[in-house]
Jmol script that loads the backbone (N, CA, C; Angstrom):
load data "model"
ATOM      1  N   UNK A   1       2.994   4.601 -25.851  1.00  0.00           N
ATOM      2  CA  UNK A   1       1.705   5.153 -25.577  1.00  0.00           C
ATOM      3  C   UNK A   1       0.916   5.176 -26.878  1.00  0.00           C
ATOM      4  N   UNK A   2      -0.683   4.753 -26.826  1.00  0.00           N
ATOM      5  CA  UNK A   2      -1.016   5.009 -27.867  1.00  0.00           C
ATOM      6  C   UNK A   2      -1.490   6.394 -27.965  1.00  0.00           C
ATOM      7  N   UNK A   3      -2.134   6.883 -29.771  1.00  0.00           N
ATOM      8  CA  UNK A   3      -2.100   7.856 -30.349  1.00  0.00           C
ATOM      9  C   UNK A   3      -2.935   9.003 -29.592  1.00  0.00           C
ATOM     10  N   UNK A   4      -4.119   8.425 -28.715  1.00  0.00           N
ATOM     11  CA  UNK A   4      -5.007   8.922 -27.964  1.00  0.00           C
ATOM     12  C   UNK A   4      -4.602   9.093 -26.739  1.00  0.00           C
ATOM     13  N   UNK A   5      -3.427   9.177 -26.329  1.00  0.00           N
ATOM     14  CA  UNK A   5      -3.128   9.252 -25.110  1.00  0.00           C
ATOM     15  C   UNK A   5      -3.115   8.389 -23.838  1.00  0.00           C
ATOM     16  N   UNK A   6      -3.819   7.310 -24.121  1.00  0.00           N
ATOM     17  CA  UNK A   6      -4.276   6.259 -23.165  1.00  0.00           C
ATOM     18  C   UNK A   6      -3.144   5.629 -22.370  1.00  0.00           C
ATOM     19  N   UNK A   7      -2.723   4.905 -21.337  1.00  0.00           N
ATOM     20  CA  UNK A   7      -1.626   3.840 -20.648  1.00  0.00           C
ATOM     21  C   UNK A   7      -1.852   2.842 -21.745  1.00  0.00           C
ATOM     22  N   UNK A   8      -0.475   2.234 -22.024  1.00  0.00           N
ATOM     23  CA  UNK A   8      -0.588   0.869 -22.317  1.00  0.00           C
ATOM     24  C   UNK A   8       0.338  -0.166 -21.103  1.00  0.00           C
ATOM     25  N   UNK A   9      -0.153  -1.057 -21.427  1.00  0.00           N
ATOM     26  CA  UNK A   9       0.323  -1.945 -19.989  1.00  0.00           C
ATOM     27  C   UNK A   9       1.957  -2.632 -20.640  1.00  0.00           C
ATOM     28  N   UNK A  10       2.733  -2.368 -20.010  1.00  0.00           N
ATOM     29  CA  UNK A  10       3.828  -3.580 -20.332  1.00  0.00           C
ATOM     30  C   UNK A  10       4.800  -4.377 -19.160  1.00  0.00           C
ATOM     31  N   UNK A  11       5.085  -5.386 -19.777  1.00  0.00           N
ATOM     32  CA  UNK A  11       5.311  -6.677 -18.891  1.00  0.00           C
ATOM     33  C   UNK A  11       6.291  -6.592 -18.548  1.00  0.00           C
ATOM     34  N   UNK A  12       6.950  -7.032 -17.294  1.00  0.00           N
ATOM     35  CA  UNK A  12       8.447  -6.684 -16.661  1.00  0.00           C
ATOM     36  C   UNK A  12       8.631  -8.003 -16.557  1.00  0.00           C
ATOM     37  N   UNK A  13       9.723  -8.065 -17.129  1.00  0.00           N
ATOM     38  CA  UNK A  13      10.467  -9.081 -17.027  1.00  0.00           C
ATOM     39  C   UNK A  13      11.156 -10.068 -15.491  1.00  0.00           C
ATOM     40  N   UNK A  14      10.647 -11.076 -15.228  1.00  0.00           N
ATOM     41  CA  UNK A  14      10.879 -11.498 -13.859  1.00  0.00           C
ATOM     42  C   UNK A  14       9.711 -11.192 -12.769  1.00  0.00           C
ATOM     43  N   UNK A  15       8.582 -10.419 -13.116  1.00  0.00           N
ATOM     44  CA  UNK A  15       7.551  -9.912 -12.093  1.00  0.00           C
ATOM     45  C   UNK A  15       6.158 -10.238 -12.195  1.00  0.00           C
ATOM     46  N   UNK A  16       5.884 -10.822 -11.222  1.00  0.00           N
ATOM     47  CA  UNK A  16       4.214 -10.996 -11.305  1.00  0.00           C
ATOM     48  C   UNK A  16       3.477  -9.857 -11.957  1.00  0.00           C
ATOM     49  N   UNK A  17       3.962  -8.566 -11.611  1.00  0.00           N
ATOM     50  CA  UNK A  17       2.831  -7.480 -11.873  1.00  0.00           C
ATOM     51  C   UNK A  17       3.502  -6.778 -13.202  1.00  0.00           C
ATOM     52  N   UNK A  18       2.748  -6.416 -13.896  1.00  0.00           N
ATOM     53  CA  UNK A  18       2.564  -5.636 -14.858  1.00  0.00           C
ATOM     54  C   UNK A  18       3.164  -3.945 -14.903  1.00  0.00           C
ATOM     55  N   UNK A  19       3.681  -2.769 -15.880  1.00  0.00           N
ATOM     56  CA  UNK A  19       3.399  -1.743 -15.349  1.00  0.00           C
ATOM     57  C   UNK A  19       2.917  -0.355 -16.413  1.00  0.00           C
ATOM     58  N   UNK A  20       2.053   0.304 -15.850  1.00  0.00           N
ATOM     59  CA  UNK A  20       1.575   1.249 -16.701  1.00  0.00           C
ATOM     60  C   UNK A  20       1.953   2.187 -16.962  1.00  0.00           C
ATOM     61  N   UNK A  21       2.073   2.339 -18.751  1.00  0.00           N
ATOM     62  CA  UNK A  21       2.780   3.504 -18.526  1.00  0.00           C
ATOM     63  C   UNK A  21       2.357   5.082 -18.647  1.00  0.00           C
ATOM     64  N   UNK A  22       2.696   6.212 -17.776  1.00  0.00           N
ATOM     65  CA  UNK A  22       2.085   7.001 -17.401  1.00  0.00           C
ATOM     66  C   UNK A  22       0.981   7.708 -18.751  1.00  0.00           C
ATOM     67  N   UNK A  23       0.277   8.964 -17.895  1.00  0.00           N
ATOM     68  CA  UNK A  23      -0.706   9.319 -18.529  1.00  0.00           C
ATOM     69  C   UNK A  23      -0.079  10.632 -18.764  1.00  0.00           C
ATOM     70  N   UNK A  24      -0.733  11.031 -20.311  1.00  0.00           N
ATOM     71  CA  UNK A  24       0.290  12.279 -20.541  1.00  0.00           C
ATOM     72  C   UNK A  24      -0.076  13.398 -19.517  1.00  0.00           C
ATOM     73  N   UNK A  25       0.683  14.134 -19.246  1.00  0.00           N
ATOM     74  CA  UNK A  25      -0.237  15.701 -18.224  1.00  0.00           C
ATOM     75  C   UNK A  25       0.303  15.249 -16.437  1.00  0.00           C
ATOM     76  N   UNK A  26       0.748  13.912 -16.604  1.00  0.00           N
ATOM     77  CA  UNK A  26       0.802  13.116 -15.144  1.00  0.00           C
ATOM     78  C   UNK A  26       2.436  13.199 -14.307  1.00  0.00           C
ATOM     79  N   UNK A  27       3.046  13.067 -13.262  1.00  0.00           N
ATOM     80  CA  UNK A  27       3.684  13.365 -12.910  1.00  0.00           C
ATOM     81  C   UNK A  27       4.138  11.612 -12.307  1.00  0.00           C
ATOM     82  N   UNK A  28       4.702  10.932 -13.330  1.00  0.00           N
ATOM     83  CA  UNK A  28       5.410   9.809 -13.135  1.00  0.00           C
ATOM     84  C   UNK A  28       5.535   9.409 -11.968  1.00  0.00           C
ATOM     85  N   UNK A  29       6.714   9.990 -10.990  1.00  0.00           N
ATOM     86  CA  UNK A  29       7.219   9.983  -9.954  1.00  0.00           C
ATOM     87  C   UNK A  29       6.234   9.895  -8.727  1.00  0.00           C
ATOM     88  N   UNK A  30       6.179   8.780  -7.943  1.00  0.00           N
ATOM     89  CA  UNK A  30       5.689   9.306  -6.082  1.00  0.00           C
ATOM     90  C   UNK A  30       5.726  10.026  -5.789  1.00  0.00           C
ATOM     91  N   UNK A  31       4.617  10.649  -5.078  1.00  0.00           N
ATOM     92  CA  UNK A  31       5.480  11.113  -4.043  1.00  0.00           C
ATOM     93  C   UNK A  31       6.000  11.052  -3.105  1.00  0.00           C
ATOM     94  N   UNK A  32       6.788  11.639  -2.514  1.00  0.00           N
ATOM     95  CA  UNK A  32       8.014  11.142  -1.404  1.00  0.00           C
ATOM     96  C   UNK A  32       7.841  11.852  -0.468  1.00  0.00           C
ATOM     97  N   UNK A  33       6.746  11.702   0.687  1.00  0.00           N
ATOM     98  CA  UNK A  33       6.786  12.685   1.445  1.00  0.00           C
ATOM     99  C   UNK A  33       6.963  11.783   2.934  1.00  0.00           C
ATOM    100  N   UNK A  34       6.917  12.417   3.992  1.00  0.00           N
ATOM    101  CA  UNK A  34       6.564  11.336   5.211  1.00  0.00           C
ATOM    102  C   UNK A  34       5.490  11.377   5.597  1.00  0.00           C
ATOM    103  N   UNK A  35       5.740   9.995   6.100  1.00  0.00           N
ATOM    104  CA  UNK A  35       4.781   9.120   7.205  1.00  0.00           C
ATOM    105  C   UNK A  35       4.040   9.845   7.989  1.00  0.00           C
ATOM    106  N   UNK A  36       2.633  10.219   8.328  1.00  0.00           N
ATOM    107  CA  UNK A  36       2.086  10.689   9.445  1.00  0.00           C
ATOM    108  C   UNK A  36       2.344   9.634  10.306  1.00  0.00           C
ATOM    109  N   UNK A  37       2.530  10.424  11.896  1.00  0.00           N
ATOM    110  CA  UNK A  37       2.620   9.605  12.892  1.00  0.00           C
ATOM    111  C   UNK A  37       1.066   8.737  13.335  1.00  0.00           C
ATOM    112  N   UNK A  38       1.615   8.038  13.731  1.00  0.00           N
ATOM    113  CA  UNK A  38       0.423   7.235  14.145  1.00  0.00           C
ATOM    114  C   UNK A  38       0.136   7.193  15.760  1.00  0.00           C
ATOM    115  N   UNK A  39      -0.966   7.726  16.059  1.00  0.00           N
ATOM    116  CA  UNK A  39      -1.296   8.121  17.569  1.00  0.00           C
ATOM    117  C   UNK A  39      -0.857   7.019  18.796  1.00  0.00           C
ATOM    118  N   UNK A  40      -0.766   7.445  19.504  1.00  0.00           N
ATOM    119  CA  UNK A  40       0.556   6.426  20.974  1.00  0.00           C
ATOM    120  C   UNK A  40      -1.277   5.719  21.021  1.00  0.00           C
ATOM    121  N   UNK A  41      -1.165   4.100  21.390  1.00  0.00           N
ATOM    122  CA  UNK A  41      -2.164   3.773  21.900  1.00  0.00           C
ATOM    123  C   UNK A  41      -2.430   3.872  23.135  1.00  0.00           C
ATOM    124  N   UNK A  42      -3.079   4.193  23.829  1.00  0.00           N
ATOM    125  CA  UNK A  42      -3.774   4.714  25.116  1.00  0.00           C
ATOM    126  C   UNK A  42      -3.987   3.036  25.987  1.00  0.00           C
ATOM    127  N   UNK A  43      -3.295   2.900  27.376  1.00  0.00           N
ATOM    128  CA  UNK A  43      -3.201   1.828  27.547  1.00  0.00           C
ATOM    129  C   UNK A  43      -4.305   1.775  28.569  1.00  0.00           C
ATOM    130  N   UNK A  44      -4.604   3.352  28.829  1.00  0.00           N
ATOM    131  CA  UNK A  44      -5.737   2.957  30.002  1.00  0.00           C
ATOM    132  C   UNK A  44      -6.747   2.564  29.839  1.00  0.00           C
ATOM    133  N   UNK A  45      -7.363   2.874  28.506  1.00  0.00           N
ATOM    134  CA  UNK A  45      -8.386   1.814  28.296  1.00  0.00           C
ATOM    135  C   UNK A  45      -8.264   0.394  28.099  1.00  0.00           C
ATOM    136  N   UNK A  46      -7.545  -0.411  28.477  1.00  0.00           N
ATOM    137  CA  UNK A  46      -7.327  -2.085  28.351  1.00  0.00           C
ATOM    138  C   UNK A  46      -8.238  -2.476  29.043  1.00  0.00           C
ATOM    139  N   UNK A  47      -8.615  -3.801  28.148  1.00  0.00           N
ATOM    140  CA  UNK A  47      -9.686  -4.549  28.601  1.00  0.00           C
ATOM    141  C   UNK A  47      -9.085  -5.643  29.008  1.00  0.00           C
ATOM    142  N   UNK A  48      -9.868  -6.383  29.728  1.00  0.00           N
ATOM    143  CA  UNK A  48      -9.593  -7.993  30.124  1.00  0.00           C
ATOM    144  C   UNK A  48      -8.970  -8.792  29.060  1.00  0.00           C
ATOM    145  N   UNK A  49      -9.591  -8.627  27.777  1.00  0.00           N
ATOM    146  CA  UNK A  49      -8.661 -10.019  26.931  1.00  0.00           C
ATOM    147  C   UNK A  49      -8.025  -9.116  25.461  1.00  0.00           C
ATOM    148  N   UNK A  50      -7.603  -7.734  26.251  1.00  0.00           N
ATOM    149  CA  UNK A  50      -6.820  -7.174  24.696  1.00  0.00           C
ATOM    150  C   UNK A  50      -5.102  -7.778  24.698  1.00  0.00           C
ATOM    151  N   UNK A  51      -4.777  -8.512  25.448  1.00  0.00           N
ATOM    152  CA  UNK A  51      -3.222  -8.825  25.191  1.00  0.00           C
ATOM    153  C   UNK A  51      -3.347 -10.315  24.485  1.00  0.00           C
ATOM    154  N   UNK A  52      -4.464 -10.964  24.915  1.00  0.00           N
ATOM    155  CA  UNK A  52      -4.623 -12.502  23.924  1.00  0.00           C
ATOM    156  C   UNK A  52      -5.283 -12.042  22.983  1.00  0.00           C
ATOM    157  N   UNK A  53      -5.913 -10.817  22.417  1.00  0.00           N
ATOM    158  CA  UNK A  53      -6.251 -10.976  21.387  1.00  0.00           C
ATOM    159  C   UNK A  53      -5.009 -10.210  20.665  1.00  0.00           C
ATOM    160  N   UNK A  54      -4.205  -9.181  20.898  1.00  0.00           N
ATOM    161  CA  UNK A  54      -3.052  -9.599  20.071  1.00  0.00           C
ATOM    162  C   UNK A  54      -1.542 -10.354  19.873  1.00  0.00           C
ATOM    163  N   UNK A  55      -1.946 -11.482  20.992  1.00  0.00           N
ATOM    164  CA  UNK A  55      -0.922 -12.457  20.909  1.00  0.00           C
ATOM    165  C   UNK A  55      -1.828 -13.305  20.096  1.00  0.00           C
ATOM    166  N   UNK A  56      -3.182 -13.484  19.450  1.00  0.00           N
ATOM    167  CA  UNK A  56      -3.797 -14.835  19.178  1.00  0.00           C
ATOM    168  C   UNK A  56      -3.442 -14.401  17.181  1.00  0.00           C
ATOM    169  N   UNK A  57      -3.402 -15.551  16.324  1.00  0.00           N
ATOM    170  CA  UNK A  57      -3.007 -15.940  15.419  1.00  0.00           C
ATOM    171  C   UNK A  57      -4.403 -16.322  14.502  1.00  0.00           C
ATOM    172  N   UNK A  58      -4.510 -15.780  13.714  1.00  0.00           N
ATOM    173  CA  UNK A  58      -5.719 -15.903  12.859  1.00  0.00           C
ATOM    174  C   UNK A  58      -5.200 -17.519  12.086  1.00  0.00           C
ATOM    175  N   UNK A  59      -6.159 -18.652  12.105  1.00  0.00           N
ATOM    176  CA  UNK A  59      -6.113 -19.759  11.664  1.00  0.00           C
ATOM    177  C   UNK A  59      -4.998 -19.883   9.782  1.00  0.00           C
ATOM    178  N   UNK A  60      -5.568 -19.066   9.129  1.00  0.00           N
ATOM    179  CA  UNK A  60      -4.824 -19.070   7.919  1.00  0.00           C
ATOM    180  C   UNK A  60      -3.557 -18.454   7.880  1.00  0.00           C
ATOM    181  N   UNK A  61      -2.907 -18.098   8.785  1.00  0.00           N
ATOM    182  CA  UNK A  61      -1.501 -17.432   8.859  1.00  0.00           C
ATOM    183  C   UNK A  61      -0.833 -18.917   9.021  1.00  0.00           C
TER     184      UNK A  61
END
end "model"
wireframe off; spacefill off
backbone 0.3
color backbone group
């Protein structure tokens, strides 16, 4: 870290990405909490073409 406290960036060996290293006062670690659930989708509203649009494949995939 430099003298001012700032991140300096350093390079990992084997990895595209870079990593910073923390800020003083900062709490390193994730946090580790859970997942909010994600709401049941509601099927009664279906429309005419919602099952081909998520069977259909966006051109650049």
């Amino acid at each position: 870290m430099t003298e001012n406290g700032e991140q300096r960036i350093v390079r990992v060996a084997g990895s595209r990405r870079a990593r910073l290293t923390p800020v003083p006062g900062t709490d390193p670690e994730p946090e580790t909490g859970e997942k909010p659930e994600r709401p049941a989708v509601a099927s009664e509203g279906k429309g005419p073409n919602d099952d081909r649009l998520r069977q259909d494949v966006p051109p650049h995939y």
